[in-house]
CHARMM-style PDB file with segment names, atoms N, HN, CA, C and O in Angstrom:
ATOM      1  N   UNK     1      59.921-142.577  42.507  1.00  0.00      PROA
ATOM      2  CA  UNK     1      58.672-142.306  41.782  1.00  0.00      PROA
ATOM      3  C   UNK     1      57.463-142.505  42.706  1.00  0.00      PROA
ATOM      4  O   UNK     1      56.623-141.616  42.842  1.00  0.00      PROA
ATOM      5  N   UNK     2      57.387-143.702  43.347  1.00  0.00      PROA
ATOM      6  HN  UNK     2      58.069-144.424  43.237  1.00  0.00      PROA
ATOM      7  CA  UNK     2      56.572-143.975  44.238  1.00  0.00      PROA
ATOM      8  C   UNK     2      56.319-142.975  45.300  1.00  0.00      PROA
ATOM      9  O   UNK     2      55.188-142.498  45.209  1.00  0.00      PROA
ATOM     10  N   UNK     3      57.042-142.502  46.300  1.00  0.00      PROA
ATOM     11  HN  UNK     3      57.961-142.889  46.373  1.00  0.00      PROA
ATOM     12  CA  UNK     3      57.539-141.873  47.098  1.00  0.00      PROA
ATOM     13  C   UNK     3      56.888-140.221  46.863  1.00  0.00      PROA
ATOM     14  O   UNK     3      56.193-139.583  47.654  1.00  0.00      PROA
ATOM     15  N   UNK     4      57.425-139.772  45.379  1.00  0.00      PROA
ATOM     16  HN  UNK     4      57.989-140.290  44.736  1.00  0.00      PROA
ATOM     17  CA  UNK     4      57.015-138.560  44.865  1.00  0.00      PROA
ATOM     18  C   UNK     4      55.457-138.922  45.219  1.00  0.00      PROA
ATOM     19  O   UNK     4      55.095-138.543  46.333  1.00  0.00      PROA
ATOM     20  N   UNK     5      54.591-139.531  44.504  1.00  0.00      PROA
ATOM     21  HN  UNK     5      54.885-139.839  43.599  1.00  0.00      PROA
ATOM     22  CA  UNK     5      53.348-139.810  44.183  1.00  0.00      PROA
ATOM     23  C   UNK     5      52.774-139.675  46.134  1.00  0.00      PROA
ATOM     24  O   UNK     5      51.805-139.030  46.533  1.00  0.00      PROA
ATOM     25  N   UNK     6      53.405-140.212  46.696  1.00  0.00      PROA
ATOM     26  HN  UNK     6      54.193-140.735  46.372  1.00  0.00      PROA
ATOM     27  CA  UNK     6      53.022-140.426  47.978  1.00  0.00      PROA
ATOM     28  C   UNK     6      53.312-138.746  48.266  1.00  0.00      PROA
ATOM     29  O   UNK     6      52.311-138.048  48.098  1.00  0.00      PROA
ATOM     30  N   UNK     7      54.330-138.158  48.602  1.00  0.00      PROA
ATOM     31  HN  UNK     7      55.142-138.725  48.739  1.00  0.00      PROA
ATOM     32  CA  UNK     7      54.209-136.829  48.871  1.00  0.00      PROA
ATOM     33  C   UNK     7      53.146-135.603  48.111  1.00  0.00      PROA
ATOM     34  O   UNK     7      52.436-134.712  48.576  1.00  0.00      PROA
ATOM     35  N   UNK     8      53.358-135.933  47.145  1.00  0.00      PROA
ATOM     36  HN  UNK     8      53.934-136.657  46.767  1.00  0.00      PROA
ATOM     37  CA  UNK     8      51.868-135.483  46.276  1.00  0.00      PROA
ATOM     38  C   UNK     8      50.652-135.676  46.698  1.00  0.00      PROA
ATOM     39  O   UNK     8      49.762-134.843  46.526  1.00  0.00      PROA
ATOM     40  N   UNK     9      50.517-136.582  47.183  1.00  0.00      PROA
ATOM     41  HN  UNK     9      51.240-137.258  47.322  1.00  0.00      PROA
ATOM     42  CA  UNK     9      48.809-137.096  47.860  1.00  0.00      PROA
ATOM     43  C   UNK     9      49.020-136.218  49.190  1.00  0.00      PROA
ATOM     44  O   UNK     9      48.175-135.331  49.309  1.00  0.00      PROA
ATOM     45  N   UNK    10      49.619-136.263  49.831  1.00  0.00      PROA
ATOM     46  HN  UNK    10      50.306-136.983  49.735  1.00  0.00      PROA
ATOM     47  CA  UNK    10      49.671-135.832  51.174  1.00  0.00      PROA
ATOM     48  C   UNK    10      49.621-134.455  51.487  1.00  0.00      PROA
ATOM     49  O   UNK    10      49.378-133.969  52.592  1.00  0.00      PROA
ATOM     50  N   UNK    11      49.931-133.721  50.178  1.00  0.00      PROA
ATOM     51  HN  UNK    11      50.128-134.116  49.281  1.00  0.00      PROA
ATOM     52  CA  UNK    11      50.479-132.035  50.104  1.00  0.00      PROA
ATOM     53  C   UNK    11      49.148-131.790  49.606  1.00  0.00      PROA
ATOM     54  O   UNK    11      48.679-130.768  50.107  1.00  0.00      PROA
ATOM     55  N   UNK    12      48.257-132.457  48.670  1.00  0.00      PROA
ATOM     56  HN  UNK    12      48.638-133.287  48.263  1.00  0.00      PROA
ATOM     57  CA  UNK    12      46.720-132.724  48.709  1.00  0.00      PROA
ATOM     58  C   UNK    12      45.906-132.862  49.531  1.00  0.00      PROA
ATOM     59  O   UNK    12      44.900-132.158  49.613  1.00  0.00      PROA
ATOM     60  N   UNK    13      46.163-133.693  50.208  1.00  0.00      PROA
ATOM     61  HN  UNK    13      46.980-134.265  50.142  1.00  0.00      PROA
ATOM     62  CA  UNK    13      45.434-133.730  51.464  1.00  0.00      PROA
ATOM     63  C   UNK    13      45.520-133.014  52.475  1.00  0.00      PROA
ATOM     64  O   UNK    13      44.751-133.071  53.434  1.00  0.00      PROA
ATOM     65  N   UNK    14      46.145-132.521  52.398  1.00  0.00      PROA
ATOM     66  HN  UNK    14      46.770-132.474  51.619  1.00  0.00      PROA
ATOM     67  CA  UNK    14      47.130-131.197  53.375  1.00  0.00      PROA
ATOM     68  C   UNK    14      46.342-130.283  53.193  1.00  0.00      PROA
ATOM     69  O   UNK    14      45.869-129.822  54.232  1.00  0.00      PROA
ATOM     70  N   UNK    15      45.962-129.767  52.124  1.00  0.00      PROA
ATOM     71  HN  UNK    15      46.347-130.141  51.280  1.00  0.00      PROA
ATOM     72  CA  UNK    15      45.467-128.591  51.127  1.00  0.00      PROA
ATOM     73  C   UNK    15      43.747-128.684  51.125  1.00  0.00      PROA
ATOM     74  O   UNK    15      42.881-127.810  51.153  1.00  0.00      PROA
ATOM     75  N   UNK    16      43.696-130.148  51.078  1.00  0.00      PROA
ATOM     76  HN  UNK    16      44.400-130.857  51.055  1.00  0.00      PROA
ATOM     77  CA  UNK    16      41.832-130.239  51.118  1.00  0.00      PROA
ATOM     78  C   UNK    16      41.436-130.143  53.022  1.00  0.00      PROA
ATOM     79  O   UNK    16      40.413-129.623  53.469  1.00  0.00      PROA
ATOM     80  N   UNK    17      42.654-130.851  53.951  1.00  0.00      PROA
ATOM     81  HN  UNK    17      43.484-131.274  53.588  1.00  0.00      PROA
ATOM     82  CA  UNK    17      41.930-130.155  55.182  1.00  0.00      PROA
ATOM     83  C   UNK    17      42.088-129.081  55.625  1.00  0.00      PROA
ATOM     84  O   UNK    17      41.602-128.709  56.693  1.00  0.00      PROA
ATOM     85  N   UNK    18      42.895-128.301  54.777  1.00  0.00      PROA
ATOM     86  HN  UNK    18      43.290-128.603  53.909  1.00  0.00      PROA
ATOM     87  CA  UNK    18      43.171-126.362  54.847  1.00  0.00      PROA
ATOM     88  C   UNK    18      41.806-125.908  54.388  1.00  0.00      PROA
ATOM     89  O   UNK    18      41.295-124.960  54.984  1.00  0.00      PROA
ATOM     90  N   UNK    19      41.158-126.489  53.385  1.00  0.00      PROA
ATOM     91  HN  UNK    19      41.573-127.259  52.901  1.00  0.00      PROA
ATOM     92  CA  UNK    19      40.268-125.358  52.294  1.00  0.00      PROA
ATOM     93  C   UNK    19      38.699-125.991  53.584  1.00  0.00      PROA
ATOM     94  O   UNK    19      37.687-125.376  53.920  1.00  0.00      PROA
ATOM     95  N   UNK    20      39.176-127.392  53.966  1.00  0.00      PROA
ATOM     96  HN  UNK    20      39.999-127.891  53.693  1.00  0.00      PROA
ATOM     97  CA  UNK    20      37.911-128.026  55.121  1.00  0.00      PROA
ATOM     98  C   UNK    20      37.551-126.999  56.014  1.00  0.00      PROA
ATOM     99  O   UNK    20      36.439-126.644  56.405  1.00  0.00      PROA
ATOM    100  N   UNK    21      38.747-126.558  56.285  1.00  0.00      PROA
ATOM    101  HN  UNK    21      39.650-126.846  55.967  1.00  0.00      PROA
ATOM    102  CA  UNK    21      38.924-125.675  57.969  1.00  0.00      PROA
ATOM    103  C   UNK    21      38.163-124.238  57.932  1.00  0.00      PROA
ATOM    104  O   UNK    21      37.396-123.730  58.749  1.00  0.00      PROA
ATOM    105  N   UNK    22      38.672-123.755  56.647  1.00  0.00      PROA
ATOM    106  HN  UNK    22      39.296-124.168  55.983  1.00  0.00      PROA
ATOM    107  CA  UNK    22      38.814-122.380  56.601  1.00  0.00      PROA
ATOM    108  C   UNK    22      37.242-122.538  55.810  1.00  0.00      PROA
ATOM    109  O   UNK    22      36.904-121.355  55.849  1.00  0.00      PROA
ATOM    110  N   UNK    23      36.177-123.208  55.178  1.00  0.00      PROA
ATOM    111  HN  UNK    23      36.452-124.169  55.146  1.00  0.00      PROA
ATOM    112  CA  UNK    23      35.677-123.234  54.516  1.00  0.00      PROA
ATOM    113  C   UNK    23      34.510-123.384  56.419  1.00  0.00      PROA
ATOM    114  O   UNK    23      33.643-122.595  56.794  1.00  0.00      PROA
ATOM    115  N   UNK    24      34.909-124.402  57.001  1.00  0.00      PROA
ATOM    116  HN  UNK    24      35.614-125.043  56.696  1.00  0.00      PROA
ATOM    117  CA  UNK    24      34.088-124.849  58.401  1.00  0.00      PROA
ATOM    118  C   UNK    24      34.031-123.519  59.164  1.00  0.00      PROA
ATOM    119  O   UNK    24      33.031-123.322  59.854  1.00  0.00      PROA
ATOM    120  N   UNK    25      35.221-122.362  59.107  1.00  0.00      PROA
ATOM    121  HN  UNK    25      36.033-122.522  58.546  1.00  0.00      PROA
ATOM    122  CA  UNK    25      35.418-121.328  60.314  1.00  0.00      PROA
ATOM    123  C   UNK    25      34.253-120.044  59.457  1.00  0.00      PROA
ATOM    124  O   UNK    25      33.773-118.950  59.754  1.00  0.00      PROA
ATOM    125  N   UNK    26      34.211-120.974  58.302  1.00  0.00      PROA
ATOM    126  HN  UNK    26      34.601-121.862  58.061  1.00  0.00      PROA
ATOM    127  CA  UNK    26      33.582-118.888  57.968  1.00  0.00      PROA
ATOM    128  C   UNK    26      32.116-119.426  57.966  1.00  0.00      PROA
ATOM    129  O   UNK    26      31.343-118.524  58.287  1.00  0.00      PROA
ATOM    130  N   UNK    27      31.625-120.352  57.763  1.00  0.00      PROA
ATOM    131  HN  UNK    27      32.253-121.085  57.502  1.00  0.00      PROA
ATOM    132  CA  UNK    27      30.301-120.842  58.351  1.00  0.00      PROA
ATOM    133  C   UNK    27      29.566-120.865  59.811  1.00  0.00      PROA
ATOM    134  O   UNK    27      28.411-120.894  60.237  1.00  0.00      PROA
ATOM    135  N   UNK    28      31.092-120.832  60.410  1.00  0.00      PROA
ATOM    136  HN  UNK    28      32.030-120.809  60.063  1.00  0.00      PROA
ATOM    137  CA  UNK    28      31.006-120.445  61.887  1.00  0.00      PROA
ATOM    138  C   UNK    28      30.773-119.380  61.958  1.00  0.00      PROA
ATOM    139  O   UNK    28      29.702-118.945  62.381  1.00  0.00      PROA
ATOM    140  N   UNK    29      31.579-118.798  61.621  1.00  0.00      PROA
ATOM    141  HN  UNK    29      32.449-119.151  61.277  1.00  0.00      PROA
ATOM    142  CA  UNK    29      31.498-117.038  62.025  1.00  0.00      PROA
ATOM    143  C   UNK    29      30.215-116.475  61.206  1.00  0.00      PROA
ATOM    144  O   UNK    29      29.808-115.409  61.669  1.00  0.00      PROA
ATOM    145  N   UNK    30      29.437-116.998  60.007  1.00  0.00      PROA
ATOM    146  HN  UNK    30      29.768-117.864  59.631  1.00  0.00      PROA
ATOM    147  CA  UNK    30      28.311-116.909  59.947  1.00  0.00      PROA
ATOM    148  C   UNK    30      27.410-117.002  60.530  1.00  0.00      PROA
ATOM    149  O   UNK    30      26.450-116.233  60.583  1.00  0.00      PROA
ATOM    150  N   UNK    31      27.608-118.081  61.120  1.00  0.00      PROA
ATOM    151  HN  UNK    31      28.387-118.706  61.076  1.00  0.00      PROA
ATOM    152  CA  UNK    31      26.330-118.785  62.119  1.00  0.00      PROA
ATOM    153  C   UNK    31      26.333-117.838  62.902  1.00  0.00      PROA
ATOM    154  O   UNK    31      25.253-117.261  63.032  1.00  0.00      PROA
ATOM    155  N   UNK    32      27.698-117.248  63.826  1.00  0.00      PROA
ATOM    156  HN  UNK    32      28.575-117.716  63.721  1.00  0.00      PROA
ATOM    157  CA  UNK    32      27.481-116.186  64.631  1.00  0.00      PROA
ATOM    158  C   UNK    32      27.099-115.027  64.183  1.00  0.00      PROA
ATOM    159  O   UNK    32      26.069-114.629  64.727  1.00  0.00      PROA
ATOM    160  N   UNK    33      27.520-114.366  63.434  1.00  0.00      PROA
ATOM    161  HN  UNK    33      28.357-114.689  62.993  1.00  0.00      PROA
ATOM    162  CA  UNK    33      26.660-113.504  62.638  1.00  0.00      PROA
ATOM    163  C   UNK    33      24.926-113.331  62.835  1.00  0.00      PROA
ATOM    164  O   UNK    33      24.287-112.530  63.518  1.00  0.00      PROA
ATOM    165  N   UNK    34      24.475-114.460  61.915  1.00  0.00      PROA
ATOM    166  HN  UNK    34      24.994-115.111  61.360  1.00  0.00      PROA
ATOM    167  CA  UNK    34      23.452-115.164  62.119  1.00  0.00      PROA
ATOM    168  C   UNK    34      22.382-114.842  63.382  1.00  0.00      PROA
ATOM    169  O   UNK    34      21.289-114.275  63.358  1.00  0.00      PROA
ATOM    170  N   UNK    35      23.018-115.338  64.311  1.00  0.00      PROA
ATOM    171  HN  UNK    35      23.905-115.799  64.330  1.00  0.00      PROA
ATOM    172  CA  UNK    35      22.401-115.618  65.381  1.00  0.00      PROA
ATOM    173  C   UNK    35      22.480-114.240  66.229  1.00  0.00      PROA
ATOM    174  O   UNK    35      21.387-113.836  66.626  1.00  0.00      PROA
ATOM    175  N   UNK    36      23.837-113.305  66.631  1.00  0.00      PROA
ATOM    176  HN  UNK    36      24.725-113.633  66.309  1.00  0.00      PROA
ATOM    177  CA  UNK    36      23.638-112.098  66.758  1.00  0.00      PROA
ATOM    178  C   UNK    36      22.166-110.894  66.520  1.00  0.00      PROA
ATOM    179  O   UNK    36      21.369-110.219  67.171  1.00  0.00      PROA
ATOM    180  N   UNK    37      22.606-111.307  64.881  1.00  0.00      PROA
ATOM    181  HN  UNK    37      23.254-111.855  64.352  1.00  0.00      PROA
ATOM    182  CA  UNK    37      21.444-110.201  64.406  1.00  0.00      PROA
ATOM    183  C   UNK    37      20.090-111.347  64.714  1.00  0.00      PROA
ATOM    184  O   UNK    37      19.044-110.881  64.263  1.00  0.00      PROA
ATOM    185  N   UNK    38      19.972-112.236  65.144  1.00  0.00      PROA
ATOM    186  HN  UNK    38      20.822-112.614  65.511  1.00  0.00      PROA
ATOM    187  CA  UNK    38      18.549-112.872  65.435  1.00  0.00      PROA
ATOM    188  C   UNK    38      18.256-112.140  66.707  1.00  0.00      PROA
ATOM    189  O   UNK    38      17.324-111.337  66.670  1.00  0.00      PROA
ATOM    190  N   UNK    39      18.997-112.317  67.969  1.00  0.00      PROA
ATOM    191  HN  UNK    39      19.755-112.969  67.999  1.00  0.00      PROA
ATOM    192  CA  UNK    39      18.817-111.761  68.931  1.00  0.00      PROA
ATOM    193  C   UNK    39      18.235-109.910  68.651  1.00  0.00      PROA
ATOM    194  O   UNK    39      17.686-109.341  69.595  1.00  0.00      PROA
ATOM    195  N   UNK    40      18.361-109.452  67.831  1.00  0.00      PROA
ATOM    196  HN  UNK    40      18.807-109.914  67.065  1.00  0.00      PROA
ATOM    197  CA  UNK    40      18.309-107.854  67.307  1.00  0.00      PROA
ATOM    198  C   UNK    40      16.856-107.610  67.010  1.00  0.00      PROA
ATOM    199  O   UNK    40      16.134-106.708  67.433  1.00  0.00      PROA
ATOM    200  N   UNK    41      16.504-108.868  65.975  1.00  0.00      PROA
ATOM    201  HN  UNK    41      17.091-109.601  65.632  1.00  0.00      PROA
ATOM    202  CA  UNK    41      15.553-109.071  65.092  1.00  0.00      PROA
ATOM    203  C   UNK    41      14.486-109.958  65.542  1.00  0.00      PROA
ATOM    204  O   UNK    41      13.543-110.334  64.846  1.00  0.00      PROA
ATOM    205  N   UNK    42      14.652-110.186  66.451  1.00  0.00      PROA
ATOM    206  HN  UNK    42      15.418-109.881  67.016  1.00  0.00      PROA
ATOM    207  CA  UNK    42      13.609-111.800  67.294  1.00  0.00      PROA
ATOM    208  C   UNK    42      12.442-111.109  67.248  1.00  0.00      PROA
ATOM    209  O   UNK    42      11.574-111.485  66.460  1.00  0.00      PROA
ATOM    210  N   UNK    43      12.156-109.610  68.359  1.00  0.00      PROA
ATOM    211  HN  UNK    43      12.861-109.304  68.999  1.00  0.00      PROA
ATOM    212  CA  UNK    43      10.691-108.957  68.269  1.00  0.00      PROA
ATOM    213  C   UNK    43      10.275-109.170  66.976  1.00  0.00      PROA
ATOM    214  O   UNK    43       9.449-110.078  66.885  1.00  0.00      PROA
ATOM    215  N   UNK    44      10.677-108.450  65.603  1.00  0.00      PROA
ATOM    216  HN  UNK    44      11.348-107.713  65.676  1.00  0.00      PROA
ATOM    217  CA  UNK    44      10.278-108.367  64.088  1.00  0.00      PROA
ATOM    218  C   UNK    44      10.161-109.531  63.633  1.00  0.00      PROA
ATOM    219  O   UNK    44       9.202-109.721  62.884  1.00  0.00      PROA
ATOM    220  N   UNK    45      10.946-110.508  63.886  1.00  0.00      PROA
ATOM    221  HN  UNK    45      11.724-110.353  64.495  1.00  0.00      PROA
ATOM    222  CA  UNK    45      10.252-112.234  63.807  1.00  0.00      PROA
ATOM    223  C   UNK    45       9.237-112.775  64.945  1.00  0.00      PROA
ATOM    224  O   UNK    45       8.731-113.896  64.981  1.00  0.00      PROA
ATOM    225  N   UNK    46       9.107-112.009  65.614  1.00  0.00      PROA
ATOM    226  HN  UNK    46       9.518-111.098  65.585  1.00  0.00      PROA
ATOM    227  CA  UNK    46       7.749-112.622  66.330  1.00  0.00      PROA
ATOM    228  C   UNK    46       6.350-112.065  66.096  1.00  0.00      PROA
ATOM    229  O   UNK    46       5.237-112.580  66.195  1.00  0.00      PROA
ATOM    230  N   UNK    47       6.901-110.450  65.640  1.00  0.00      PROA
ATOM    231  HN  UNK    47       7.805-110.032  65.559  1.00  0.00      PROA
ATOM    232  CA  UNK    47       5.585-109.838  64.986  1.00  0.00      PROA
ATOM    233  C   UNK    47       5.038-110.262  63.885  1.00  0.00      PROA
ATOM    234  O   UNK    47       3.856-110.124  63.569  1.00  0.00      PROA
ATOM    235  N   UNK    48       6.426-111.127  62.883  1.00  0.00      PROA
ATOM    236  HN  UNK    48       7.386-111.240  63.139  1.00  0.00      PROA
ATOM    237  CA  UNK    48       5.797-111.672  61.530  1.00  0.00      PROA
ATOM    238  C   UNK    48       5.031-113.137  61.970  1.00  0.00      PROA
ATOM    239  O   UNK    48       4.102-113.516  61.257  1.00  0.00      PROA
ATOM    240  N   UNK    49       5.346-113.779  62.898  1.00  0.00      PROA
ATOM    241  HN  UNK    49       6.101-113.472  63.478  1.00  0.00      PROA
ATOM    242  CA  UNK    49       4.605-114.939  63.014  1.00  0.00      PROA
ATOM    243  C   UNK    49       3.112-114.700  63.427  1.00  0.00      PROA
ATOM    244  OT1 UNK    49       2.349-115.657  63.563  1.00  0.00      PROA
TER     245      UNK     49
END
């Protein structure tokens, strides 16, 4: 019983640093995104300042 409960937590935790990762990589690949089209867009943000 114990044991179960312990593999249960772990297949959880397993699962919350899967959703961590994949949740951290697409923020990444945003950021790059992001920053790409800044380089594109920098003149049109410097004309608005």
């Amino acid at each position: 019983m114990l044991s179960e409960k312990r593999d249960i937590s772990a297949v959880i935790i397993s699962r919350l640093t899967l959703c961590r990762f994949l949740i951290y990589s697409s923020i990444l690949s945003l950021f790059r995104e992001f920053k790409t089209q800044n380089r594109f867009d920098y003149k049109a943000y410097k004309s608005l300042l």
